[in-house]
C-alpha positions as CSV (number, residue, x, y, z in Angstrom):
1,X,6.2,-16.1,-3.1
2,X,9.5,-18.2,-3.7
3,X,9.6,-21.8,-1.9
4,X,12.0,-24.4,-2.3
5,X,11.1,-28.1,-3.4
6,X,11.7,-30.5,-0.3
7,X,9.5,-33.3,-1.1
8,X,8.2,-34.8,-3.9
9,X,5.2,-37.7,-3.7
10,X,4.5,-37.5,-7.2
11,X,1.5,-35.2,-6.9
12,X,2.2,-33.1,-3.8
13,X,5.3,-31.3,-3.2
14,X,6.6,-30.1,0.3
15,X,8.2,-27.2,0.3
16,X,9.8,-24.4,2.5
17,X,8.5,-20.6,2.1
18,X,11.6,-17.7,2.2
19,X,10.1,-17.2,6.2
20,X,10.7,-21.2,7.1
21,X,7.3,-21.4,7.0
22,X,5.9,-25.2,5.5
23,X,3.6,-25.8,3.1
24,X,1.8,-28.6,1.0
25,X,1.9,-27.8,-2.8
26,X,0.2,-29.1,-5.8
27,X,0.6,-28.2,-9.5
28,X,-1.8,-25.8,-11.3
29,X,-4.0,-27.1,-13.2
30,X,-2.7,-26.1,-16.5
31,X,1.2,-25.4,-15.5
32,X,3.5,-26.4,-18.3
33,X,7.8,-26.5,-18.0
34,X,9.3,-25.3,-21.4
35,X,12.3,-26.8,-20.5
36,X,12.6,-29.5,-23.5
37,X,13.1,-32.2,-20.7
38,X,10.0,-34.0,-21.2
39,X,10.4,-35.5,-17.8
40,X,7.7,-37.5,-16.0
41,X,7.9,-35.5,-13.1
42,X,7.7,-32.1,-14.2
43,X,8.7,-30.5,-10.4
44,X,12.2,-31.9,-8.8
45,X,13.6,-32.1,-5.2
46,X,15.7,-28.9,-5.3
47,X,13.7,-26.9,-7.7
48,X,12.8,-23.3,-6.4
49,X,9.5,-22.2,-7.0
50,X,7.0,-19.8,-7.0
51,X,3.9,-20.6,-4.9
52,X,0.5,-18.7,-4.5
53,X,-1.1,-19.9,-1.3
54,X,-4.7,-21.2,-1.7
55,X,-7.6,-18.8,-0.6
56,X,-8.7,-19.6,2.9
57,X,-5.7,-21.5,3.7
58,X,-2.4,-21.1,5.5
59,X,-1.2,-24.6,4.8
60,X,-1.9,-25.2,1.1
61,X,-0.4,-23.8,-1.9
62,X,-0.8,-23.9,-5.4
63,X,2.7,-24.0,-7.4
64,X,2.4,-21.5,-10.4
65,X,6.2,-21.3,-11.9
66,X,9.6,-22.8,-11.9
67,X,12.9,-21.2,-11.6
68,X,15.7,-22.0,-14.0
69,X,17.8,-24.6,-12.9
70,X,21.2,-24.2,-12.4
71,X,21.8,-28.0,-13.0
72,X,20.0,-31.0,-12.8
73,X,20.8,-34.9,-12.5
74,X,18.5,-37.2,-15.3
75,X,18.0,-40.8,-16.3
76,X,15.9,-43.1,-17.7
77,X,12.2,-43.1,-16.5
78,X,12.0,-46.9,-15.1
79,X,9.0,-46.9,-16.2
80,X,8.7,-45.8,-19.8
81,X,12.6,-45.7,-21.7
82,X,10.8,-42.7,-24.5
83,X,10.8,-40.7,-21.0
84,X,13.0,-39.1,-19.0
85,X,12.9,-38.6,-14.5
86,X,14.8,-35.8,-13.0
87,X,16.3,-37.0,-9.7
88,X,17.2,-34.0,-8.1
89,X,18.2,-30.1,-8.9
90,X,20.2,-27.3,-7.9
91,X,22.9,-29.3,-6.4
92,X,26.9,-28.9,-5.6
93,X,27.7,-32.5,-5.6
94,X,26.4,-35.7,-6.1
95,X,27.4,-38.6,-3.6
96,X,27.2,-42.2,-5.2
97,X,26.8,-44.7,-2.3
98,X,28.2,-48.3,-3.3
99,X,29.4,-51.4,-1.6
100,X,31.1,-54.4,-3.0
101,X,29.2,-56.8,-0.7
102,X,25.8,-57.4,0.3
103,X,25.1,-56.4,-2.7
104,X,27.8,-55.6,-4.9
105,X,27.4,-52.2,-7.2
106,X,28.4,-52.6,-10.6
107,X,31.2,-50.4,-12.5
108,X,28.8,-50.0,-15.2
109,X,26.5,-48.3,-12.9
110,X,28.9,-46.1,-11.6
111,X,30.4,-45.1,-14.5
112,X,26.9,-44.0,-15.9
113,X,26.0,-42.1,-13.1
114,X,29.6,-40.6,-13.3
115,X,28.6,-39.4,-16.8
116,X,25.3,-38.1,-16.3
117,X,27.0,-35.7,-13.1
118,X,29.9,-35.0,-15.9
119,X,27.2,-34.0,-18.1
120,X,25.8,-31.0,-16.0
121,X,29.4,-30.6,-14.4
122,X,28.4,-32.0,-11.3
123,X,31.3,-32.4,-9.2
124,X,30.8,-36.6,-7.7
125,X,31.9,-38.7,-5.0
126,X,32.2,-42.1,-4.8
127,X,31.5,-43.2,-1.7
128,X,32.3,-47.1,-0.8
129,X,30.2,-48.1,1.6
130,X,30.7,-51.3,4.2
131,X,34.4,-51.6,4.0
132,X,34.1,-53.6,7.1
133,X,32.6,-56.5,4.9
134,X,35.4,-57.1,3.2
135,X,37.3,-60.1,4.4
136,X,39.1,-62.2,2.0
137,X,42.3,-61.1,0.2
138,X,39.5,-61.4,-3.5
139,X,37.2,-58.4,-1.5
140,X,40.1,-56.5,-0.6
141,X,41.7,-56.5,-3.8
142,X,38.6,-55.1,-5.9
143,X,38.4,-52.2,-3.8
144,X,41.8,-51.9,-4.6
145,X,41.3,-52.0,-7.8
146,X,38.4,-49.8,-7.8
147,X,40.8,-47.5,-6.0
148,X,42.9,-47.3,-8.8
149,X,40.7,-46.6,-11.6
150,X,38.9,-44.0,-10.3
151,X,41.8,-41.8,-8.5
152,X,43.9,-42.2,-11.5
153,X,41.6,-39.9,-13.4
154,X,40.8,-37.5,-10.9
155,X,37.9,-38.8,-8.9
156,X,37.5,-38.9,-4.7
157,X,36.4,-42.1,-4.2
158,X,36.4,-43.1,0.0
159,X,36.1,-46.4,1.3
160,X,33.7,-45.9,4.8
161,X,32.1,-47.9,7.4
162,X,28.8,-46.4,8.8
163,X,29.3,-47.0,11.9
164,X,32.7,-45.5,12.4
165,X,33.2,-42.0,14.1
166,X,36.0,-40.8,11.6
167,X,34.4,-41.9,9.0
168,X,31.3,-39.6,9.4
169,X,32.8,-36.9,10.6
170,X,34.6,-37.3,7.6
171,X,31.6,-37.1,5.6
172,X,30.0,-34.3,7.6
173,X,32.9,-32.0,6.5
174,X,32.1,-32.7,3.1
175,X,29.1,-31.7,3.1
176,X,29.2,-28.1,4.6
177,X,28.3,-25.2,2.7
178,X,26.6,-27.8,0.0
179,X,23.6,-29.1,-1.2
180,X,24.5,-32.9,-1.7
181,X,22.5,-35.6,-3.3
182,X,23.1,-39.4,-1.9
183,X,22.2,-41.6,-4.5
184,X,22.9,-45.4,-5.4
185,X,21.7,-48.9,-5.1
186,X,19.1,-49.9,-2.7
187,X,20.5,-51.8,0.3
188,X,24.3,-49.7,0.3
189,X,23.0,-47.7,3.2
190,X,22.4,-44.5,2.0
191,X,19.3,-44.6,5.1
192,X,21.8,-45.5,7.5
193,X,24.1,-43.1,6.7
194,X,22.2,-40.5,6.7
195,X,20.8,-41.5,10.1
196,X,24.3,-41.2,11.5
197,X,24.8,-37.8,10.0
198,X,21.7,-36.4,11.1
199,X,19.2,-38.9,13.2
200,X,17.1,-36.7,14.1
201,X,15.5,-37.5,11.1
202,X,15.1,-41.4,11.6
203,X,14.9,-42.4,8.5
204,X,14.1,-46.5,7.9
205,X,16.1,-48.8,7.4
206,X,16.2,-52.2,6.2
207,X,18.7,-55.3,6.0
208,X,19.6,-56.6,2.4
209,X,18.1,-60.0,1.5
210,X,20.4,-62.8,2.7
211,X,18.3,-65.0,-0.3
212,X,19.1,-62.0,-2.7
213,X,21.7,-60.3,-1.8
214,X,19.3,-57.4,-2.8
215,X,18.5,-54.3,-0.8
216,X,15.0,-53.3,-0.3
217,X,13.6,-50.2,-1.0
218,X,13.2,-47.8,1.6
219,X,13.3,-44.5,0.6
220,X,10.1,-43.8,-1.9
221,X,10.3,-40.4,-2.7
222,X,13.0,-37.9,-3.1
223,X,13.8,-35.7,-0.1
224,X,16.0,-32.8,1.2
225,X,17.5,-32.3,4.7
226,X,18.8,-29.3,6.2
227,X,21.6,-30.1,8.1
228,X,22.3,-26.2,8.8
229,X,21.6,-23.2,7.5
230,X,24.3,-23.5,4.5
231,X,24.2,-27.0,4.1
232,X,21.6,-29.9,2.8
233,X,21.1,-33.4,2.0
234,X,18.8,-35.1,-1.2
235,X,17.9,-38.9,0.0
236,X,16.7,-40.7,-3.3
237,X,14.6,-44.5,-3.7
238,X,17.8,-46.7,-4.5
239,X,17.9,-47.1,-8.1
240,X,18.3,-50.8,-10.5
241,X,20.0,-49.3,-12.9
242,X,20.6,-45.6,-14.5
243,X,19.5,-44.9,-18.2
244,X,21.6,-42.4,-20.0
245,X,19.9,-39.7,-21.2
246,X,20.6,-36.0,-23.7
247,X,24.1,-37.3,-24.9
248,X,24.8,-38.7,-28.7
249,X,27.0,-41.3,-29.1
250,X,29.5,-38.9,-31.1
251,X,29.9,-36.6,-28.0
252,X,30.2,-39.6,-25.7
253,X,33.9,-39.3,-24.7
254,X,34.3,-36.2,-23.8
255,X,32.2,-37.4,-20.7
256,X,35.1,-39.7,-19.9
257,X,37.7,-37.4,-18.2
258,X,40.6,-40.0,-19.6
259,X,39.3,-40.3,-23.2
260,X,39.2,-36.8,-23.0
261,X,42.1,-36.0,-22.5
262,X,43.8,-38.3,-25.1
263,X,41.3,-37.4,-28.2
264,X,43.7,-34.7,-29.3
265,X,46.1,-37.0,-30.1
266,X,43.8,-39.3,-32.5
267,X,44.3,-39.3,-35.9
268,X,41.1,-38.3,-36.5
269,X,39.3,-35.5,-34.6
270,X,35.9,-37.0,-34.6
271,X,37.5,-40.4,-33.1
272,X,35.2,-42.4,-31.5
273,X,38.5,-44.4,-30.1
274,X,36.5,-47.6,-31.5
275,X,37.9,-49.1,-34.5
276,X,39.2,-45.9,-35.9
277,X,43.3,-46.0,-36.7
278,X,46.1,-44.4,-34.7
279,X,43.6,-43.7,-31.9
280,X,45.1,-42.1,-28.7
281,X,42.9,-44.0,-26.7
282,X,42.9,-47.1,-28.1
283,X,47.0,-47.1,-27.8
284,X,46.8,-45.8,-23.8
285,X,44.0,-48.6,-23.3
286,X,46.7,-51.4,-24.8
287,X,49.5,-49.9,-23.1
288,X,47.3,-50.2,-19.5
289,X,47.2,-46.7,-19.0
290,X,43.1,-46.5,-19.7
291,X,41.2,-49.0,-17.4
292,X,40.1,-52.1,-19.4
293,X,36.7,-52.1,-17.2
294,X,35.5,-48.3,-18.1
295,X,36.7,-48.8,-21.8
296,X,33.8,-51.6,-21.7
297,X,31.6,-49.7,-20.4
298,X,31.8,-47.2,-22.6
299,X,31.3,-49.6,-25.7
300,X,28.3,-50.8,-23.6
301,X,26.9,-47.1,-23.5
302,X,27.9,-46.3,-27.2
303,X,25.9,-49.0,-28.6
304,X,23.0,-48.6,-26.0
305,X,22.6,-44.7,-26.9
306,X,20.2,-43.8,-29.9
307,X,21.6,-41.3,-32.1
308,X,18.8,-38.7,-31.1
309,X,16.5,-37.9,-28.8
């Protein structure tokens, strides 16, 4: 029978039966994905699968295929960079959660995880968590700034405060009728967040280092909440940083909705808008109209991306 993949604890899965009915999963013994993602976690939160339940038992189930995905979000395994981890699957959108303070999220981490969701046409959010922090006219202006980038080329990017009304029933109305995955930093309250939006679920929270200015981790597996019958949440562990993986450095900018746009106007159709002459992008990026900080990054991905896989 089908289930869907609710929980993932590295070698049991929750998942939901098509009658709502729960069940504890495992992997068969000799089940094998020929999927070419040579993941280390070969079952995702959001994967729909078949399930036979084991003899004698009404709360245990063996998992014996996997359904195509329709999409998938992939990095880096933290553990092992020759590897790959699928974060979540069969999503609508992806929500990044970020702040500037306490801690502060990096533009190159955005901008990767706005590539990989680019990469399996993902539609992403960038959502700016504890506005209320900022104080000084410095923390107010990169949020400005970060404002600009990202709704020039055609991102929503929201500046929020957890504990304001508006703001999550701002973010409740975003979410109907789709199967969102909250991912981002640890410490830039995804928990909270998602405690506000639905607390039934409790989820724990914890206050960012004041000697770090680090969160803590506390989600530590993936998992999905129904907020209805038509719409869902993924909660993910809060991430360090976000690998790059399944893109060549040659196919790189198409990724970048802005060099994208402007690679038809290179000299040279295989531009890689580095050091090649009469580049489109190269010309917008000295005439301000490509951001100086996501040019950098993508140099920084270009030279930190093999050449195959």
């Amino acid at each position: 029978m089908k289930a869907v993949v609710y929980k993932s604890t590295g070698s049991w899965y929750w998942v939901k039966l098509e009658n709502n009915h729960w069940v504890r999963a495992r992997i068969k013994g000799k089940f094998k994905i020929d999927d070419q993602i040579k993941s280390t976690n070969p079952i995702a939160v959001g994967d729909v699968v078949e399930v036979v339940m084991e003899q004698g038992s009404e709360e245990q189930a063996m998992i014996s295929n996997i359904y195509e995905r329709s999409n998938y979000i992939v990095r880096l395994s933290p553990h092992n960079i020759h590897q790959k981890h699928i974060v979540a699957s069969n999503i609508d959108q992806a929500f990044l959660i970020c702040s500037i303070k306490e801690p502060q999220t990096s533009l190159g981490f955005i901008d990767r995880f706005l590539l990989s969701a680019e990469l399996y046409h993902i539609p992403a959010f960038i959502i700016v968590n504890k506005i209320d922090l900022l104080t000084t006219p410095e923390e107010l202006a990169i949020w400005k700034r970060w404002e600009q980038i990202y709704t020039a080329i055609g991102y929503n990017i929201l500046a929020i405060h957890a504990f304001q009304e508006r703001d999550i029933d701002l973010l409740k109305s975003l979410l109907q009728g789709k199967k969102t995955l909250f991912s981002g930093h640890s410490g830039v309250g995804k928990s909270t967040l998602i405690n506000q939006i639905v607390p039934q679920y409790n989820l724990k929270t914890e206050v960012v280092s004041s000697y770090s200015g680090k969160g803590q981790h506390t989600t530590t597996f993936a998992e999905m909440f129904d907020l209805n019958e038509n719409s869902a949440l993924i909660d993910t562990p809060g991430l360090k940083e976000f690998g790059i993986v399944n893109v060549q450095q040659q196919e790189l900018a198409q990724y970048f909705p802005e060099m994208k746009q402007l690679a038809a106007q290179c000299k040279y159709h295989n531009c890689q808008h580095i050091n090649e002459p009469k580049c489109a992008v190269k010309q917008a990026l000295s005439e301000g109209l490509v951001a100086e900080e996501r040019y950098v990054n993508y140099i920084q991905i270009w030279e930190s991306i093999a050449t195959k896989w």
